[in-house]
KOLLORO-129804 format. One record per residue: x, y, z of N, C-alpha, C in turn; residue in three letters. Coordinates in steps of 0.05 Angstrom, whole numbers, padded with zeros to 5 digits, always signed. Example, Ala and Ser with C-alpha at 12.3 -4.5 7.8 and 13.67 -1.06 7.14 Angstrom:
BEGIN
+00264-00114+00156+00246-00090+00156+00264-00066+00156ALA
+00257-00045+00142+00273-00021+00143+00258+00001+00157SER
REM end
This chain:
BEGIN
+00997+00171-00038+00987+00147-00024+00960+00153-00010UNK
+00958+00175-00002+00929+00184+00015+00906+00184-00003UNK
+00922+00194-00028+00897+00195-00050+00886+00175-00052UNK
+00897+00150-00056+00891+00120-00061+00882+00113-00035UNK
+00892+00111-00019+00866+00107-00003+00843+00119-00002UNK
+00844+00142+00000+00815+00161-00011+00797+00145-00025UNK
+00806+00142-00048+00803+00125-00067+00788+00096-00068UNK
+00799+00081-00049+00797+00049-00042+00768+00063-00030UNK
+00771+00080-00008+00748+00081+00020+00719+00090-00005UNK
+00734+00107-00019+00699+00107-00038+00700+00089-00059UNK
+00710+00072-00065+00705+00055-00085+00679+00028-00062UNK
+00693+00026-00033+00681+00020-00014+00657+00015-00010UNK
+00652+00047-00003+00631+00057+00003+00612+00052-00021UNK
+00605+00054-00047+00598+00048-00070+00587+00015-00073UNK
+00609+00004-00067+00605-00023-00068+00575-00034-00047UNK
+00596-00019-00016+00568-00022+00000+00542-00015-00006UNK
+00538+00017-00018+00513+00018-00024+00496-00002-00044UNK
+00514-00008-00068+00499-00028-00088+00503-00047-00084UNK
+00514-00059-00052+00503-00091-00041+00482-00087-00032UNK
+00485-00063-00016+00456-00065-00011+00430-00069-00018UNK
+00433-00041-00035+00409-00042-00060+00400-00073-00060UNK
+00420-00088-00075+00419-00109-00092+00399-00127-00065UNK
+00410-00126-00040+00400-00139-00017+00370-00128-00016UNK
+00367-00118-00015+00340-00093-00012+00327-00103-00035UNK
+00337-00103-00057+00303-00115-00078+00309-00141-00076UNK
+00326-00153-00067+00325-00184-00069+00298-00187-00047UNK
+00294-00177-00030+00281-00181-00002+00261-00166-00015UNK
+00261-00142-00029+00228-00137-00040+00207-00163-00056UNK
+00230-00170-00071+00221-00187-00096+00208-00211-00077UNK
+00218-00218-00059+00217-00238-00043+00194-00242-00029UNK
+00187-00212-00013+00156-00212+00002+00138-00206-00021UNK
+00141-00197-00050+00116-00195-00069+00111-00223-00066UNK
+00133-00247-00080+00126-00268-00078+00109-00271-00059UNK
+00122-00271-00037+00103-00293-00018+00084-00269-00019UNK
+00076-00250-00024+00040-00230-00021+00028-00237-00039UNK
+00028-00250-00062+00019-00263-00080+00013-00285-00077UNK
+00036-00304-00066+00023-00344-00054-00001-00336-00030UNK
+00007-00317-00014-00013-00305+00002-00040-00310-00005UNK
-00043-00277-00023-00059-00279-00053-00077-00295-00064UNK
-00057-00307-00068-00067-00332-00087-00092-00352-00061UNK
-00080-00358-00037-00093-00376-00026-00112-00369-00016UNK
-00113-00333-00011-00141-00331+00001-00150-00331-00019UNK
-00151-00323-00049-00175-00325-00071-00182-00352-00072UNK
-00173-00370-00065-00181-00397-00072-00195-00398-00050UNK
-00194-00391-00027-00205-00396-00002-00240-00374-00005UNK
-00235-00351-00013-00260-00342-00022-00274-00353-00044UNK
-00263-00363-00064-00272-00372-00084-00294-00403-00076UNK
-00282-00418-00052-00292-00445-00048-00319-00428-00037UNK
-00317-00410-00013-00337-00398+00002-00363-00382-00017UNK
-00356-00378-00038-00368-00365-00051-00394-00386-00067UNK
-00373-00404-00080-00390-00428-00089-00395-00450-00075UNK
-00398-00447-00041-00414-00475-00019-00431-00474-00023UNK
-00451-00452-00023-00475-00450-00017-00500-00431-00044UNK
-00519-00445-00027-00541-00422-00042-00539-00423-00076UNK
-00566-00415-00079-00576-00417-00110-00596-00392-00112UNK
-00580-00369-00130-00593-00337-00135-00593-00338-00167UNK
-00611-00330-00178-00620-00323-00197-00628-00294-00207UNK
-00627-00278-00229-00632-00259-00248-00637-00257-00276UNK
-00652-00249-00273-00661-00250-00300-00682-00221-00319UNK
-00666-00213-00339-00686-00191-00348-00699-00198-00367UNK
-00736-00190-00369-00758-00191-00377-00755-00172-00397UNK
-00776-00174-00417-00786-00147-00437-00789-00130-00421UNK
-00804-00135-00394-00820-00112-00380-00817-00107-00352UNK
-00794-00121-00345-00782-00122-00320-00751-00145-00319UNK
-00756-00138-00296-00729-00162-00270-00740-00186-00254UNK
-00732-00197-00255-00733-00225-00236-00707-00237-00216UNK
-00711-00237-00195-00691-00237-00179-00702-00259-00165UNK
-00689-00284-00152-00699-00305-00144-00671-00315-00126UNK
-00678-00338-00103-00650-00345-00087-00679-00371-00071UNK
-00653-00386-00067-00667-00407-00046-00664-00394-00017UNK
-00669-00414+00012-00669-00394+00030-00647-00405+00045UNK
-00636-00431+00049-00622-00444+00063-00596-00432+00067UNK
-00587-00423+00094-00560-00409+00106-00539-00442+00109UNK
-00518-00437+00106-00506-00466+00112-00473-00457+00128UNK
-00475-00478+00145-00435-00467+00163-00430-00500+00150UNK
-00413-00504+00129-00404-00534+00121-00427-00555+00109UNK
-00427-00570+00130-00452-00583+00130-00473-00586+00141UNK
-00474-00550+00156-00487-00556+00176-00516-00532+00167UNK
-00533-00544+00175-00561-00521+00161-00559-00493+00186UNK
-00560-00472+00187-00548-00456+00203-00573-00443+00211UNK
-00588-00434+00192-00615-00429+00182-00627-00436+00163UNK
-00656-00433+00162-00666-00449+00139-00678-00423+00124UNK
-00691-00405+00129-00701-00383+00130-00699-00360+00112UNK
-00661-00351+00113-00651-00340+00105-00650-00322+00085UNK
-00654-00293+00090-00664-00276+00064-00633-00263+00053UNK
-00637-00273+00022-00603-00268+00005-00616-00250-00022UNK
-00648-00243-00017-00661-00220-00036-00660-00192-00026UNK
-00658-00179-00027-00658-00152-00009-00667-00125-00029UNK
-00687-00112-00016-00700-00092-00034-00680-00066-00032UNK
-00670-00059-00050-00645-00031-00046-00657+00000-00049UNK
-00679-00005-00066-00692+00014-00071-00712+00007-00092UNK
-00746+00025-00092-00764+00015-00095-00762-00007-00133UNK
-00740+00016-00142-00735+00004-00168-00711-00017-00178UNK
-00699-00015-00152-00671-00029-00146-00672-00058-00123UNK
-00661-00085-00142-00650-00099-00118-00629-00120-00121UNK
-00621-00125-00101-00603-00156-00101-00610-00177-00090UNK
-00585-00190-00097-00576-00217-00091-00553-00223-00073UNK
-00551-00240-00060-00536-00254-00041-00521-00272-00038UNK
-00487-00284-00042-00482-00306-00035-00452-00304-00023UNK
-00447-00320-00013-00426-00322-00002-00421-00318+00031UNK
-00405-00312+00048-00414-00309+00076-00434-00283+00078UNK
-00445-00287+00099-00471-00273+00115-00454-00240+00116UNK
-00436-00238+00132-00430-00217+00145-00414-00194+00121UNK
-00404-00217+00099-00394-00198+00077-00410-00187+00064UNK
-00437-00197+00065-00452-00195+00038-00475-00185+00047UNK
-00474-00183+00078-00503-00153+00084-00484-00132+00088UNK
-00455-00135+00092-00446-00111+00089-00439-00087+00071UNK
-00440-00105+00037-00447-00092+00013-00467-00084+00009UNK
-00497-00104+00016-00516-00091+00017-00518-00058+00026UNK
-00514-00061+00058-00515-00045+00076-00499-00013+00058UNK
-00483-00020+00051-00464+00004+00028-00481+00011+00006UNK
-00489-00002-00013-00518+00004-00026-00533+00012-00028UNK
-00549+00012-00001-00576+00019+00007-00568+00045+00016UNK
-00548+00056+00030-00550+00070+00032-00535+00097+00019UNK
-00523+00083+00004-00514+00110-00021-00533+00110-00043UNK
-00558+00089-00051-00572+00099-00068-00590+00118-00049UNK
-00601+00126-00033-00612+00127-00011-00603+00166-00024UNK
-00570+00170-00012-00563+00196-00013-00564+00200-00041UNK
-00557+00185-00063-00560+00191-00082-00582+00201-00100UNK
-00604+00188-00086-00645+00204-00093-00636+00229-00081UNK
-00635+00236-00053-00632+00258-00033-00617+00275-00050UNK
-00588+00269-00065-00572+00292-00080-00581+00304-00106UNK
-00584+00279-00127-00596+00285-00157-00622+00282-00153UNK
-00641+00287-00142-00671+00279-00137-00684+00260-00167UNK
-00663+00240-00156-00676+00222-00186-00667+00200-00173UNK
-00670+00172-00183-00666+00142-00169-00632+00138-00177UNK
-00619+00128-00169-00603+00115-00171-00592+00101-00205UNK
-00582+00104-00226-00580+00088-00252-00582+00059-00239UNK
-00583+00040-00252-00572+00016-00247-00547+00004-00249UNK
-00533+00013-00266-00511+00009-00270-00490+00023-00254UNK
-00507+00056-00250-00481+00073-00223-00487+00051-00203UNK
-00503+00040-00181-00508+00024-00168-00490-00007-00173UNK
-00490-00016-00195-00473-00044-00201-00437-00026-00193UNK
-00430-00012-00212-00405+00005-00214-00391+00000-00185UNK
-00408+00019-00171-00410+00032-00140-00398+00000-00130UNK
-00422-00019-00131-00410-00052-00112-00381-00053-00130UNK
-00379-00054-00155-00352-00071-00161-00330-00055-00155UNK
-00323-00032-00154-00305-00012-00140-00303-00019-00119UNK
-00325-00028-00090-00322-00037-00072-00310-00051-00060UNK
-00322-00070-00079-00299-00099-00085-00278-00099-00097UNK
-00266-00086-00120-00238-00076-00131-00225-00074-00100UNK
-00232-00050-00089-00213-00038-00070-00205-00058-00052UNK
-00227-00076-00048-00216-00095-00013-00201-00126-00034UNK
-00195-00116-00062-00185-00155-00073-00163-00160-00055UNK
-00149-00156-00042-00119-00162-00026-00126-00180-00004UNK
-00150-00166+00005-00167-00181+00030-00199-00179+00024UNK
-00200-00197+00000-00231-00193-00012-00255-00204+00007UNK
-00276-00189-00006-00303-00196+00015-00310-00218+00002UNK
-00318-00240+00014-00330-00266+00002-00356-00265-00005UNK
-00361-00253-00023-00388-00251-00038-00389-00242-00063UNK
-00403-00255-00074-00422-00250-00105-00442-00243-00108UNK
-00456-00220-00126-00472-00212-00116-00491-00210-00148UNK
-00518-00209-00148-00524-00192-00170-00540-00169-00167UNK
-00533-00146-00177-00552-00122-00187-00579-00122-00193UNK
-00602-00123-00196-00625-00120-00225-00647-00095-00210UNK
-00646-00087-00233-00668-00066-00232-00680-00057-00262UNK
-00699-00030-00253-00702-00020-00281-00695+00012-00276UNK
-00696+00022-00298-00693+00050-00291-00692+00064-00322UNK
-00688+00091-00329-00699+00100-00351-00686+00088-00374UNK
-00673+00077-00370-00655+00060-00402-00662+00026-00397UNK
-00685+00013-00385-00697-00005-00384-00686-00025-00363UNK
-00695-00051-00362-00682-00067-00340-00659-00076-00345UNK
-00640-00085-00323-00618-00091-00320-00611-00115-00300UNK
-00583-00129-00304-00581-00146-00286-00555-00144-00286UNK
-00539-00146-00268-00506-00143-00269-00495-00160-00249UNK
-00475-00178-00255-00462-00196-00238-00440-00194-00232UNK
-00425-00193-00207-00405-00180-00192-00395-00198-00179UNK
-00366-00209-00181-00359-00227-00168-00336-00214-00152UNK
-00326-00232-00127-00310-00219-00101-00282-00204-00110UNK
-00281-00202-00125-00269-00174-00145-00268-00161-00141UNK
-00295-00152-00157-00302-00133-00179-00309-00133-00204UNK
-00306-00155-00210-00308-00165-00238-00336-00153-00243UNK
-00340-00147-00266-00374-00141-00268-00373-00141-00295UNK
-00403-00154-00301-00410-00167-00332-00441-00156-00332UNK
-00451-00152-00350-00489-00150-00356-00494-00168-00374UNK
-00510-00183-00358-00524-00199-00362-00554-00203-00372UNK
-00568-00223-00386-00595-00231-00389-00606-00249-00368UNK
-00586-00262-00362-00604-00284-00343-00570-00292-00338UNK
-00575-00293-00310-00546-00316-00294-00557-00319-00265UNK
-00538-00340-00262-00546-00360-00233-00517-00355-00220UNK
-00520-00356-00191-00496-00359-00171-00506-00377-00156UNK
-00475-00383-00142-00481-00407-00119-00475-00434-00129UNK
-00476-00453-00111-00474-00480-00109-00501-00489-00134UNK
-00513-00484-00128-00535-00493-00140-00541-00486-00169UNK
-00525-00469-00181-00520-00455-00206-00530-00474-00234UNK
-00505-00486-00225-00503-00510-00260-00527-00520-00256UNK
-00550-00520-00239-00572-00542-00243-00595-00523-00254UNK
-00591-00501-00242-00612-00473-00248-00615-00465-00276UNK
-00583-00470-00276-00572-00460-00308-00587-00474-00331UNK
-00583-00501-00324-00602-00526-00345-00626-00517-00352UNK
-00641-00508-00335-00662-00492-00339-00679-00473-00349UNK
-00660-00457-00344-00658-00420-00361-00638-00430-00384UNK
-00639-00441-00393-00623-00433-00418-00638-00459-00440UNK
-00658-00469-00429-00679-00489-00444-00696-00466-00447UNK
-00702-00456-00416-00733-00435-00428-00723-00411-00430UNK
-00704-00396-00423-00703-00369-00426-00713-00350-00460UNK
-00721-00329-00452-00726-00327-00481-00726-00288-00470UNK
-00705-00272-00481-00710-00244-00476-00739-00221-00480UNK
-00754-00236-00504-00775-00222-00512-00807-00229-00487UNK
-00793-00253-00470-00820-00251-00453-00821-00236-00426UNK
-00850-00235-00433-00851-00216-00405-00850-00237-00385UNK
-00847-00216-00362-00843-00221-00329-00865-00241-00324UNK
-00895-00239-00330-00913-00260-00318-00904-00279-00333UNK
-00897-00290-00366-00891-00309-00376-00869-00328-00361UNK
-00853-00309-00357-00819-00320-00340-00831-00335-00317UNK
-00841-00323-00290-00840-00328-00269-00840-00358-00264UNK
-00863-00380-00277-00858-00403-00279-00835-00424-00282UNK
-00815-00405-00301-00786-00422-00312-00776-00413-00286UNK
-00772-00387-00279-00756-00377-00250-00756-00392-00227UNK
-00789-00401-00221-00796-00417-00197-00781-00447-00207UNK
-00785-00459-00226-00776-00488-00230-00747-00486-00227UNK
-00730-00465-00238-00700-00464-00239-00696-00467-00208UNK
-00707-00446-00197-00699-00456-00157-00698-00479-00155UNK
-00732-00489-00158-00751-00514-00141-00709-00543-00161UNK
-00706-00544-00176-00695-00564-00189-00663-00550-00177UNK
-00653-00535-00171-00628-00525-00148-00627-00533-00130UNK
-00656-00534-00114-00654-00544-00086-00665-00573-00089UNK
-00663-00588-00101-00676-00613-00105-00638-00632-00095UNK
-00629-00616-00118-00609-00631-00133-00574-00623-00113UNK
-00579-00595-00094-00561-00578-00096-00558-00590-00059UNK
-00550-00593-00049-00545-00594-00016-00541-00578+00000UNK
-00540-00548-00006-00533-00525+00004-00549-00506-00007UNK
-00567-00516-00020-00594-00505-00027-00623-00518-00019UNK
-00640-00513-00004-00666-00518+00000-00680-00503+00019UNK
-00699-00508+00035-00721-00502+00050-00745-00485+00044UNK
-00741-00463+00030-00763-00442+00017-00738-00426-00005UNK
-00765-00409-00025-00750-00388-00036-00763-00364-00041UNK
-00741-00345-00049-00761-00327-00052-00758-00308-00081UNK
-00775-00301-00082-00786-00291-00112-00788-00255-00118UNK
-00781-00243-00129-00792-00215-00127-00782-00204-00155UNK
-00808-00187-00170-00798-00179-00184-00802-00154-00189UNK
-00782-00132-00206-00780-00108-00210-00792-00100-00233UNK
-00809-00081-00234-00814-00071-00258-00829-00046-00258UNK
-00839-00026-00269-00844+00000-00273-00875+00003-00247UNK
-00878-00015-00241-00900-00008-00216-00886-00015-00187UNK
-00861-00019-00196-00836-00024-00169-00832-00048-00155UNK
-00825-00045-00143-00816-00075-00124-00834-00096-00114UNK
-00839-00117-00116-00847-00129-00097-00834-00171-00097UNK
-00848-00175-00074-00840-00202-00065-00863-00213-00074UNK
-00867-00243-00089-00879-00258-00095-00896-00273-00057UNK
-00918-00277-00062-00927-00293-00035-00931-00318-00042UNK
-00926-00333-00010-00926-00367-00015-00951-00367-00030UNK
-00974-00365-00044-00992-00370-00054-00992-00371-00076UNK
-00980-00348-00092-00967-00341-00119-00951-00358-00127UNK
-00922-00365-00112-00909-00391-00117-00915-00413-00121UNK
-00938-00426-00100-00949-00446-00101-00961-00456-00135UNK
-00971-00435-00140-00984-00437-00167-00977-00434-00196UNK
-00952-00415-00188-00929-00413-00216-00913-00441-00221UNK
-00909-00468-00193-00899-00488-00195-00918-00502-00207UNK
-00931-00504-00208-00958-00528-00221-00968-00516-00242UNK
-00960-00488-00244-00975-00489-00275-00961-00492-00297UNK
REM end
């Protein structure tokens, strides 16, 4: 008789453990769900933030990069700044692009700049362009749970020629010839893909580049006030001046 009870108390005990269990992944299964609806709502919620605002452009030349963005900062509907620089020089042969909130997207910068920075200082050579694209979408891989609201693009040149790479609040990363971000995109797009042509050079481009903005911010509400222009190529970085612009629009 003792045996059997013995018996009953671990057949018991058994039972309890594999209710439990059974309780225990029911309640695992349960919070993936909801970490996923979670999930799900902030990507949609970065995804709207990503595409409110702003119109950035890239584009690779025979003989360079073209990097272009309107200037207008926006909170909704509201113009926040007009000013606003979403070009940023990373290094003399290296730069980006900007969109999505302010504070996510100088903070990638900010990560950029300064690991190509150590990276001259370690290999005493520039940065690849592509270790540099890599470097942001890993960035972005790591934080997707609680992603940074920004899109970004890469372009530079470097010894395997120019480049442009587009990175979205991911990680996602593609190479590109020519692509647009932002609100203002599909109108830019109309544009570059009438005139784009891979075999022209950088001075040929710059005219289609300036019109692709000038017709973003025309059309776009979260695009206007100035833009700015800069392009990369084997004599290095520089920013286009309001003078230069003025004249690539009218000609």
């Amino acid at each position: 008789m003792g045996g059997d009870i013995s018996r009953i108390r671990n057949v018991n005990k058994s039972h309890v453990k594999i209710t439990s269990c059974y309780f225990l992944a029911v309640e695992i299964a349960y919070i993936q769900v909801l970490g996923r609806q979670k999930n799900l709502a902030q990507n949609n919620a970065v995804n709207k933030l990503v595409l409110k605002g702003t119109t950035t452009i890239g584009v690779v030349c025979k003989d360079g990069v073209i990097l272009a963005s309107d200037t207008r900062v926006t909170m909704g509907y509201y113009v926040a700044h007009k000013l606003g620089k979403k070009v940023y020089k990373i290094d003399d042969h290296l730069g980006m692009t900007i969109a999505g909130t302010v504070a996510d997207a100088q903070r990638v910068v900010d990560i950029l700049t300064a690991n190509a920075q150590l990276y001259k200082i370690k290999m005493n050579r520039p940065m690849p362009v592509s270790a540099a694209a890599r470097l942001i979408a890993n960035l972005l891989f790591s934080a997707r749970y609680i992603p940074l609201a920004t899109q970004v693009l890469v372009g530079g040149v470097d010894t395997t020629g120019p480049h442009v790479y587009n990175l979205d609040p991911y990680g996602s990363l593609t190479e590109e010839k020519f692509v647009s971000t932002g609100s203002g995109s599909p109108v830019a797009y109309g544009v570059l893909e009438d005139n784009y042509n891979e075999d022209m050079a950088v001075e040929k481009l710059l005219p289609t580049i300036v019109k692709a903005v000038n017709a973003a911010m025309k059309r776009d509400i979260a695009s206007g006030d100035s833009y700015n222009v800069t392009v990369i190529d084997k004599k290095g970085y520089r920013e286009l001046t309001n003078e230069e612009k003025s004249k690539l629009l009218t000609s």
